[in-house]
ZADO-1210 file (C-alpha; in nm, 4 decimals, padded with zeros to 6 digits):
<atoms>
<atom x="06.8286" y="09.6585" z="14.9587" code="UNK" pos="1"/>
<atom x="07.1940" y="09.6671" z="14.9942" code="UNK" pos="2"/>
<atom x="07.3434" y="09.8693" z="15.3042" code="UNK" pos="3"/>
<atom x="07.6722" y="10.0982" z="15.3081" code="UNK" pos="4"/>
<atom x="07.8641" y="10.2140" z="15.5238" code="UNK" pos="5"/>
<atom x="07.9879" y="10.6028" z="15.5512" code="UNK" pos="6"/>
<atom x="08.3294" y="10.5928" z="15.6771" code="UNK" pos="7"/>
<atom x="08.4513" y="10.9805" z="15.7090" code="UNK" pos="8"/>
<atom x="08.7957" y="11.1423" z="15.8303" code="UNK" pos="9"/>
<atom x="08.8077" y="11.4410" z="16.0723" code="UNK" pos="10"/>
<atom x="09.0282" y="11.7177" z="16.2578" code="UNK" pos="11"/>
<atom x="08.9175" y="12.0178" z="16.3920" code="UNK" pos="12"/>
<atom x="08.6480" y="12.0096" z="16.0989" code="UNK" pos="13"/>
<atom x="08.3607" y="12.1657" z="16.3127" code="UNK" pos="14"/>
<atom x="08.2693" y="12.4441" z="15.9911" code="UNK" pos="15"/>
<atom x="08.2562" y="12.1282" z="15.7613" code="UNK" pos="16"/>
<atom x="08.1449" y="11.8201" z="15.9095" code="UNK" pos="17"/>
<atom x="07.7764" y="11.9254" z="16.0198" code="UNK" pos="18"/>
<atom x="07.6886" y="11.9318" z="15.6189" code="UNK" pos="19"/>
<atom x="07.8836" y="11.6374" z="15.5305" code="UNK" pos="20"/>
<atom x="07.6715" y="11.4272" z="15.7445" code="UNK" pos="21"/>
<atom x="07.3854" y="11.5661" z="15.6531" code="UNK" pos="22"/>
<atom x="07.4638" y="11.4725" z="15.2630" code="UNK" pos="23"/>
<atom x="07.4981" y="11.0897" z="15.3483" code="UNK" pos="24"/>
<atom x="07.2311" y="11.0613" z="15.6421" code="UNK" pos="25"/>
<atom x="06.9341" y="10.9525" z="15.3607" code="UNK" pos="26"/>
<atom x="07.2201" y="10.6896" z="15.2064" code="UNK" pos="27"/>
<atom x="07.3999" y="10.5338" z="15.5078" code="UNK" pos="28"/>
<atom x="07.3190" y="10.2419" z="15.7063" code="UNK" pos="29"/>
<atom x="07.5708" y="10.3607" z="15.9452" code="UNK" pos="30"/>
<atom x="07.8239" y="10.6615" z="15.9560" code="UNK" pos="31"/>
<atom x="08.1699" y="10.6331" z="16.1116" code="UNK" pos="32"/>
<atom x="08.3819" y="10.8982" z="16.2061" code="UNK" pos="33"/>
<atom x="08.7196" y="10.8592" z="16.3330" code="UNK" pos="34"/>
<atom x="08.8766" y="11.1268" z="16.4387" code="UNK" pos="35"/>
<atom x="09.2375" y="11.2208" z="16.5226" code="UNK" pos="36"/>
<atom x="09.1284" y="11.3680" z="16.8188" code="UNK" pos="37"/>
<atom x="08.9937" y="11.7264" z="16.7315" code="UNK" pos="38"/>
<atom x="08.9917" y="12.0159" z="17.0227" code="UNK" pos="39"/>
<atom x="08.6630" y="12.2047" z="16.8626" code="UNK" pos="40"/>
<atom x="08.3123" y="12.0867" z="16.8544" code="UNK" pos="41"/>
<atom x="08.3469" y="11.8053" z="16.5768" code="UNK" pos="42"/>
<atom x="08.2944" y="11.5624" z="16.8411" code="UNK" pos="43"/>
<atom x="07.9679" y="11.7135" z="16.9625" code="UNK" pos="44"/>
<atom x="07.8512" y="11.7890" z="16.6454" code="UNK" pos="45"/>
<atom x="07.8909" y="11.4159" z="16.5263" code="UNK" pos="46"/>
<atom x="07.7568" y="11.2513" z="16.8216" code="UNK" pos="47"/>
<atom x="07.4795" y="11.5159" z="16.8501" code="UNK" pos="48"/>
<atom x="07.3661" y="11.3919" z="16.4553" code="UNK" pos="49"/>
<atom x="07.3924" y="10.9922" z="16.5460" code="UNK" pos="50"/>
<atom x="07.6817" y="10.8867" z="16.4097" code="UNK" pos="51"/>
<atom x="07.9787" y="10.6230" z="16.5432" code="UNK" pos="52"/>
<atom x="08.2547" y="10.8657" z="16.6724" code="UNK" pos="53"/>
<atom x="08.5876" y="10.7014" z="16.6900" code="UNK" pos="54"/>
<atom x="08.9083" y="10.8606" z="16.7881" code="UNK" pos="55"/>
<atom x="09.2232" y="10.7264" z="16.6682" code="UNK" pos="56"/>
<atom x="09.6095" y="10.8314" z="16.6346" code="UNK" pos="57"/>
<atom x="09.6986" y="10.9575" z="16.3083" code="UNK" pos="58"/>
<atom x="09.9895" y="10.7571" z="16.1528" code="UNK" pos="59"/>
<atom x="09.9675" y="10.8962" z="15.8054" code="UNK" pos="60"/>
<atom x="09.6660" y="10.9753" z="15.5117" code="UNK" pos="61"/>
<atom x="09.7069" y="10.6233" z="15.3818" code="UNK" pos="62"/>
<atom x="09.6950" y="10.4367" z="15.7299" code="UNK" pos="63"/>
<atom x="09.4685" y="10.6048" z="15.8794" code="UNK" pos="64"/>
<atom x="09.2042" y="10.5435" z="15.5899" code="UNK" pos="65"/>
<atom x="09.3138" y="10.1971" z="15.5756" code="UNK" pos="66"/>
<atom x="09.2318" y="10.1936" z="15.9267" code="UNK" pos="67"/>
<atom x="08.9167" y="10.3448" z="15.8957" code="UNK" pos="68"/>
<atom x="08.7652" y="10.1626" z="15.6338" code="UNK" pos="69"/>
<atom x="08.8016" y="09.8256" z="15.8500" code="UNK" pos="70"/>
<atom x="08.5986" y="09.9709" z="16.0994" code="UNK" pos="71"/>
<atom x="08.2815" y="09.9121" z="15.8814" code="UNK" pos="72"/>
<atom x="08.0210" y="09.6657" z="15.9294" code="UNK" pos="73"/>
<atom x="07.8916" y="09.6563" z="15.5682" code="UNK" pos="74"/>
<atom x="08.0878" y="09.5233" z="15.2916" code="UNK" pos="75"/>
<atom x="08.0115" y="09.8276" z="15.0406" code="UNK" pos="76"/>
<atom x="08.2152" y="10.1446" z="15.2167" code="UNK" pos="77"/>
<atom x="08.1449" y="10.5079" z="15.0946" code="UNK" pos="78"/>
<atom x="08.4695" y="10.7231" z="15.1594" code="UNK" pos="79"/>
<atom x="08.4322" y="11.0741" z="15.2575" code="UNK" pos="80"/>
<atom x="08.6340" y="11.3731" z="15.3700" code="UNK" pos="81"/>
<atom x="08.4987" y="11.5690" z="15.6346" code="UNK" pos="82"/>
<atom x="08.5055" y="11.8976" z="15.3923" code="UNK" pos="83"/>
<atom x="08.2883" y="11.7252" z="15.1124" code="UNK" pos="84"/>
<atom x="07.9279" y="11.6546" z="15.0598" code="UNK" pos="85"/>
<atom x="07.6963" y="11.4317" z="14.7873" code="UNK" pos="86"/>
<atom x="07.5008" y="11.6594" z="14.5838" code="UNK" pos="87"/>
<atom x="07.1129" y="11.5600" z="14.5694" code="UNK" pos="88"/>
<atom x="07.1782" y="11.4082" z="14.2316" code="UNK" pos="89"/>
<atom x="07.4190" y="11.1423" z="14.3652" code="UNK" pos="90"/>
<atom x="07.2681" y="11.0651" z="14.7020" code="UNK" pos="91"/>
<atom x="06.9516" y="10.9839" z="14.4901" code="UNK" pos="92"/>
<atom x="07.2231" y="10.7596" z="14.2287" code="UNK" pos="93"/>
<atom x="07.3487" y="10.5733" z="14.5215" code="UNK" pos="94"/>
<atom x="06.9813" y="10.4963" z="14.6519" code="UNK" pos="95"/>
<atom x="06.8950" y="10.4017" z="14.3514" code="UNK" pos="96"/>
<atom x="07.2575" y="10.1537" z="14.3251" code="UNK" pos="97"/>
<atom x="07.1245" y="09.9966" z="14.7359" code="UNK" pos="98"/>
<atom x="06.7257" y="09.9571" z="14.5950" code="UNK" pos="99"/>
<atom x="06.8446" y="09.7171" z="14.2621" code="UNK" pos="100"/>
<atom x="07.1731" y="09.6020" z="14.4185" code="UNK" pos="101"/>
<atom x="07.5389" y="09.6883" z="14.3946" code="UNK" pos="102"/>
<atom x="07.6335" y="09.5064" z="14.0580" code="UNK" pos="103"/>
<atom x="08.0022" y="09.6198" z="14.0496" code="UNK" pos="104"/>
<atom x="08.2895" y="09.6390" z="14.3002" code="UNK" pos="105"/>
<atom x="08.3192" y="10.0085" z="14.2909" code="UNK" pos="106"/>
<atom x="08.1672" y="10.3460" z="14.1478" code="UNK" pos="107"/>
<atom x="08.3871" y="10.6436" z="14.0703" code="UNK" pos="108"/>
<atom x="08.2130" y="11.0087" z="14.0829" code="UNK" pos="109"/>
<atom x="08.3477" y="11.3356" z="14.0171" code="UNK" pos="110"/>
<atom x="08.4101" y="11.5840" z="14.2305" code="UNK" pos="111"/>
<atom x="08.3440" y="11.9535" z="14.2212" code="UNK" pos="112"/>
<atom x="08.5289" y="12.1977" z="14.4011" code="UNK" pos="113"/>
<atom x="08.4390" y="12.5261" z="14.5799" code="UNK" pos="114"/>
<atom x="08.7704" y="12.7404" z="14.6218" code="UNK" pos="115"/>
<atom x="08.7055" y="13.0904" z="14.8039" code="UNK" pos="116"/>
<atom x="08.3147" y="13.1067" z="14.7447" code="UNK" pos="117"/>
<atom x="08.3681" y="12.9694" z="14.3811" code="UNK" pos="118"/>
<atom x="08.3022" y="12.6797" z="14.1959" code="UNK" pos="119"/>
<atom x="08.6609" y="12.6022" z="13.9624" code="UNK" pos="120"/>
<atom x="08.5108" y="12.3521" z="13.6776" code="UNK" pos="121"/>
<atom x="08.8614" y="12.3603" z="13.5008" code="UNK" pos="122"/>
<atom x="09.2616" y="12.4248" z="13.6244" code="UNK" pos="123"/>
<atom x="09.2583" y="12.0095" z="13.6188" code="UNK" pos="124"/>
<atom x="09.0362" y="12.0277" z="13.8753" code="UNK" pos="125"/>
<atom x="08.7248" y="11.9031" z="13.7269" code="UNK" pos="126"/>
<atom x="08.6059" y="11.6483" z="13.6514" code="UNK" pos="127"/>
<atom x="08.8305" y="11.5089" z="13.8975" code="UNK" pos="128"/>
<atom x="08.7134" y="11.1601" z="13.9214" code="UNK" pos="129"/>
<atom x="08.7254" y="10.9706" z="14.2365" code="UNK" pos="130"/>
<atom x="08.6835" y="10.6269" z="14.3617" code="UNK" pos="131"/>
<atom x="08.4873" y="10.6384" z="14.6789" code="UNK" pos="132"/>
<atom x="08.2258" y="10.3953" z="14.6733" code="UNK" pos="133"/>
<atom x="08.3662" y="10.0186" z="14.6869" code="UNK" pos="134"/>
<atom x="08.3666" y="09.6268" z="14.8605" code="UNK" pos="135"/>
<atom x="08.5975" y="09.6712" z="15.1022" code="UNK" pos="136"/>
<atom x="08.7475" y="09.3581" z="15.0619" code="UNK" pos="137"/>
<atom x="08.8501" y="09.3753" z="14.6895" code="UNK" pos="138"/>
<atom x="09.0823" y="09.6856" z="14.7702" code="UNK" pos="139"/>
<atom x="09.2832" y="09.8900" z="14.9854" code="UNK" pos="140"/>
<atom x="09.3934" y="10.2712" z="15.0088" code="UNK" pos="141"/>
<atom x="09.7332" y="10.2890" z="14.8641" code="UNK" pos="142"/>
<atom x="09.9557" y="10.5781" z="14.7073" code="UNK" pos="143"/>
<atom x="10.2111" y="10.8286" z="14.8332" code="UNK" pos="144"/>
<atom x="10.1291" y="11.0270" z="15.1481" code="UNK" pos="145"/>
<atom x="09.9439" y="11.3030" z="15.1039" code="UNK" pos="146"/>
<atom x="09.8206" y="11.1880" z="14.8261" code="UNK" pos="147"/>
<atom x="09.6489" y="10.8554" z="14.8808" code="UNK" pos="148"/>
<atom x="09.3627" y="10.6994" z="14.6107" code="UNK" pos="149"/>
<atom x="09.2040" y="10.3592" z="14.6401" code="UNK" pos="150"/>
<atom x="09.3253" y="10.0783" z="14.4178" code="UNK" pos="151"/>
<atom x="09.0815" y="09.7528" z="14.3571" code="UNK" pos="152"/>
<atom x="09.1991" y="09.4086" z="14.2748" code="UNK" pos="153"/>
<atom x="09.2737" y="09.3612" z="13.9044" code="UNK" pos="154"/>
<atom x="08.9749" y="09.1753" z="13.8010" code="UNK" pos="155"/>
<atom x="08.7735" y="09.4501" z="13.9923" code="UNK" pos="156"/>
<atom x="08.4012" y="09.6051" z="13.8050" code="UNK" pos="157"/>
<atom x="08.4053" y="09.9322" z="13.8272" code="UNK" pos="158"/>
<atom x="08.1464" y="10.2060" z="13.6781" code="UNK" pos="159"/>
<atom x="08.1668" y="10.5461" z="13.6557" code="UNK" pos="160"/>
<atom x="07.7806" y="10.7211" z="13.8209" code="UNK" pos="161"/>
<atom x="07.6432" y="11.0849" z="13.7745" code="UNK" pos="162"/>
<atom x="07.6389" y="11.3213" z="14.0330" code="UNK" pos="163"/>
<atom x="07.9300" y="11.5234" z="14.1767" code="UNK" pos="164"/>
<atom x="08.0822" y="11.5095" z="14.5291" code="UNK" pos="165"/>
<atom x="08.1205" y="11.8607" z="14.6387" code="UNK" pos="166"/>
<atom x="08.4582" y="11.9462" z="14.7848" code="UNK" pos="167"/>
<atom x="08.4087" y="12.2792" z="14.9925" code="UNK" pos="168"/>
<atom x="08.7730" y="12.3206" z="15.0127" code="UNK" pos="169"/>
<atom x="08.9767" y="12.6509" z="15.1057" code="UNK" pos="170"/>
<atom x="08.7571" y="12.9423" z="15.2031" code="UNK" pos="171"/>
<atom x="09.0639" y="13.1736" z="15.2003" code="UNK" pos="172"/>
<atom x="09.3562" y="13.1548" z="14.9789" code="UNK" pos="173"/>
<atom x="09.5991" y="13.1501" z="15.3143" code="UNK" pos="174"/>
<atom x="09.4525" y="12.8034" z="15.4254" code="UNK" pos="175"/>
<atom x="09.5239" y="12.7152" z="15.0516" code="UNK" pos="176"/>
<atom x="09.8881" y="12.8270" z="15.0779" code="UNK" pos="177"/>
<atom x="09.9263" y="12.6557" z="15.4223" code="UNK" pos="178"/>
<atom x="09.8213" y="12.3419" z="15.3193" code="UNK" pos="179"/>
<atom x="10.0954" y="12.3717" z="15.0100" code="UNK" pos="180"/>
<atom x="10.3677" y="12.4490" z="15.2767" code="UNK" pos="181"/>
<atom x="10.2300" y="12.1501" z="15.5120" code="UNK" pos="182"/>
<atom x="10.1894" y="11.8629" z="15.1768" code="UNK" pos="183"/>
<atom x="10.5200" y="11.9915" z="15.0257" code="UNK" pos="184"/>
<atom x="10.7033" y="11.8805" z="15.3401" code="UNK" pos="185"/>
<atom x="10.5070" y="11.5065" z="15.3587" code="UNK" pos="186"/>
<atom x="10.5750" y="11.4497" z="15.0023" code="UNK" pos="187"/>
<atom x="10.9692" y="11.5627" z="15.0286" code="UNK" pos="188"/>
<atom x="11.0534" y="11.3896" z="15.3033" code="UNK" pos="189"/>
<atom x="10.8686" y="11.0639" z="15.1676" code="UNK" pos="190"/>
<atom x="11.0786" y="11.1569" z="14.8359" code="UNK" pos="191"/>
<atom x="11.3409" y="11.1713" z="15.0168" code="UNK" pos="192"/>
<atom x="11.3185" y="10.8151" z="15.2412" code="UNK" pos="193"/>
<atom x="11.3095" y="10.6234" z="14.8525" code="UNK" pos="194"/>
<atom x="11.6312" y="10.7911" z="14.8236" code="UNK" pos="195"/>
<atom x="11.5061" y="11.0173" z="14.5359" code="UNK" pos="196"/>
<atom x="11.7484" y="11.2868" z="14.4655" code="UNK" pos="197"/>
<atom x="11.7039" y="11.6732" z="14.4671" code="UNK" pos="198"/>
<atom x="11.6580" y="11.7795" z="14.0738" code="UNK" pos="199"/>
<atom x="11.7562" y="12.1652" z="13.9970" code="UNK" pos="200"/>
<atom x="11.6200" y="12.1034" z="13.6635" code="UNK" pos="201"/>
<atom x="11.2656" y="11.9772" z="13.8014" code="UNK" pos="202"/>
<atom x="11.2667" y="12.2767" z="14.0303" code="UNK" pos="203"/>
<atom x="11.2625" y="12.5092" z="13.7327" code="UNK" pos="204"/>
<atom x="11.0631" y="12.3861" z="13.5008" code="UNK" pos="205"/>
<atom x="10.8184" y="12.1506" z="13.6372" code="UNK" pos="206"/>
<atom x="10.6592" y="12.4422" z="13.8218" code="UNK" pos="207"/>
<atom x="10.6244" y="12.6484" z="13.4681" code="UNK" pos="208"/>
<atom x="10.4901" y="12.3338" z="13.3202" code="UNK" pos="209"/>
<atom x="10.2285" y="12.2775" z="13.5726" code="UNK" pos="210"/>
<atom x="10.1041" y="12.6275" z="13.5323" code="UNK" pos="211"/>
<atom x="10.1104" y="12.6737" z="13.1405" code="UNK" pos="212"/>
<atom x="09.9201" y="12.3012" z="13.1616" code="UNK" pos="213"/>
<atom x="09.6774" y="12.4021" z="13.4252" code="UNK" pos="214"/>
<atom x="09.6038" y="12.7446" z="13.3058" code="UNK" pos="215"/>
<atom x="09.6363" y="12.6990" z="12.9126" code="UNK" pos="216"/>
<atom x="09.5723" y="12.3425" z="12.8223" code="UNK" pos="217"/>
<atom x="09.3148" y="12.2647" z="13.1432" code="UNK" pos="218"/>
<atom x="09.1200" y="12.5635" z="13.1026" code="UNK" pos="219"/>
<atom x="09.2585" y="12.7963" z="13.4353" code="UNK" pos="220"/>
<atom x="09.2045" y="13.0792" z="13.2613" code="UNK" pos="221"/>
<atom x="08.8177" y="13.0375" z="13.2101" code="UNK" pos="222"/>
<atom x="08.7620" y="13.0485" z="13.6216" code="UNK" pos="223"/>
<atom x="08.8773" y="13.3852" z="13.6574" code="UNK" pos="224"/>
<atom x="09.0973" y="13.5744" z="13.9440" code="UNK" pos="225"/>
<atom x="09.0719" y="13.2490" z="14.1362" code="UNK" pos="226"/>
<atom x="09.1403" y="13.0251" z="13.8495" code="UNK" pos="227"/>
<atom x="09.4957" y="13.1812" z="13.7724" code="UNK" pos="228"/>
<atom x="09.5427" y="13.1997" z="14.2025" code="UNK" pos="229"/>
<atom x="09.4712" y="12.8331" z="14.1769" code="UNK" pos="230"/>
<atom x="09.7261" y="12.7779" z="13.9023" code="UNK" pos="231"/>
<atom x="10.0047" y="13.0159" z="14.0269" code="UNK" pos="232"/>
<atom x="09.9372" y="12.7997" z="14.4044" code="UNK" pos="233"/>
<atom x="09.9993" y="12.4401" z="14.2342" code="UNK" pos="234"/>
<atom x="10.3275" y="12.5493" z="14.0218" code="UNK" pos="235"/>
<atom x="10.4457" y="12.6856" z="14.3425" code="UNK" pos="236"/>
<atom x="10.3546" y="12.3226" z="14.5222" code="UNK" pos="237"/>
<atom x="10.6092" y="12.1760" z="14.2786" code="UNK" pos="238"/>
<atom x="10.9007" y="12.4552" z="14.3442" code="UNK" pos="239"/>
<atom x="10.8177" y="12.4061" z="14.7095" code="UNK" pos="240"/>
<atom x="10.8779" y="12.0036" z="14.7241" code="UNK" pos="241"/>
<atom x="11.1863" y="12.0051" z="14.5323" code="UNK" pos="242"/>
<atom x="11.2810" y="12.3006" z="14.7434" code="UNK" pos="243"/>
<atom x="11.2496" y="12.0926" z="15.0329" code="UNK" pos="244"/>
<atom x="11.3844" y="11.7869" z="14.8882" code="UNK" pos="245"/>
<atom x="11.6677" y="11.9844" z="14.8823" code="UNK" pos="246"/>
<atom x="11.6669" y="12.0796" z="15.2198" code="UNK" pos="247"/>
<atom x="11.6910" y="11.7801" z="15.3367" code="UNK" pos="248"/>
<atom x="11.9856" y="11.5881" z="15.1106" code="UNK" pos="249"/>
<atom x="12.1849" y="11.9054" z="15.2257" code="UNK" pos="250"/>
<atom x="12.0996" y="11.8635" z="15.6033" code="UNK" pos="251"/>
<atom x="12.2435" y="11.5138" z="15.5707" code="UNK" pos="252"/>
<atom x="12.5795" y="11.6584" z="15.4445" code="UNK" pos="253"/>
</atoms>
């Protein structure tokens, strides 16, 4: 049988991270948490359940999962937030990949999302495929802070598995809206160090754009109240960055 290792992020995640290692524990051959030194329980609860608690200064989403991942002792890693959880359909899938062997580099899964109590299976959110499960050493986390996604080499096999990672994400629509205010600032001022320039015309109309997409063409509108709170929340995302893009070309001046 083929081990894994369970490499998981964490801050202050003490409502989320109890269940999260729970999800894994009948998968893992070991599970590593490193943590950017949280000041709730998350360290007790994580030693208390057995796993590898490592704290370490966060540099950024990208480098810190880069980071992470080379902590492993296993060559196949499965990536998890500390706010998500395998569903009993996938943790018996990813058995079932260790028992006959891993015959491709990595496995993408979907990932389901509970927002405020409710499952959203549309707004683009679903099925919103992820790459979690790969050989460490035919990859590497790459993207644009916040948003960071694992690429694999180019000659890479990769297979899509059943089951859906569930993503317990915002109980309350005010976490939602800080984390907008808190991603909108990475992403301008990482806009902003490439020397991209403020766009008055993005500002107006890729916010509309995202919404009519979102609620029209992706379904928003089938997920009720929270569906169109979702949708209103990610056009106001884009108004927020270029906002702040802004902000920051006119500070210079």
């Amino acid at each position: 049988m083929d081990k894994v290792s369970v490499v998981i992020l964490t801050l202050n995640e003490e409502k989320n991270i109890g269940r999260c290692i729970d999800s894994v524990k009948n998968t893992a051959d070991e599970i590593i948490v490193v943590d950017s030194f949280s000041d709730d329980s998350t360290r007790a609860i994580c030693e208390s359940k057995g796993t590898t608690f490592i704290q370490h200064e966060f540099e950024g989403y990208i480098e810190q999962k880069n980071w992470a991942k080379n902590q492993a002792t296993y060559d196949y890693v499965l990536s998890l937030d500390a706010d998500e959880a395998l569903s009993e359909n996938l943790q018996q899938q990813i058995l079932n990949l260790k028992t006959n062997g891993f015959q491709y580099d990595g496995y993408i899964f979907n990932r389901l999302t509970k927002y405020c109590g409710r499952w959203i299976r549309h707004c683009g959110w679903y099925p919103d495929r992820k790459l979690r499960l790969w050989n460490q050493h035919k990859g590497d986390w790459k993207g644009q802070n916040p948003h960071d996604r694992f690429e694999m080499e180019k000659n890479a096999k990769i297979q899509s598995i059943n089951g859906d990672i569930l993503h317990y994400s915002f109980y309350t629509v005010e976490q939602h809206i800080e984390t907008i205010n808190k991603f909108s600032s990475i992403s301008a001022k990482v806009l902003y160090g490439r020397g991209k320039r403020f766009s008055f015309l993005k500002m107006i109309f890729s916010p509309v754009w995202k919404f009519f997409h979102a609620y029209f063409i992706k379904g928003g509108l089938r997920d009720g109240f929270y569906g169109f709170v979702i949708c209103c929340n990610s056009s106001y995302s884009k108004f927020l960055k270029q906002v702040k893009l802004y902000q920051l070309w006119n500070q210079q001046k």
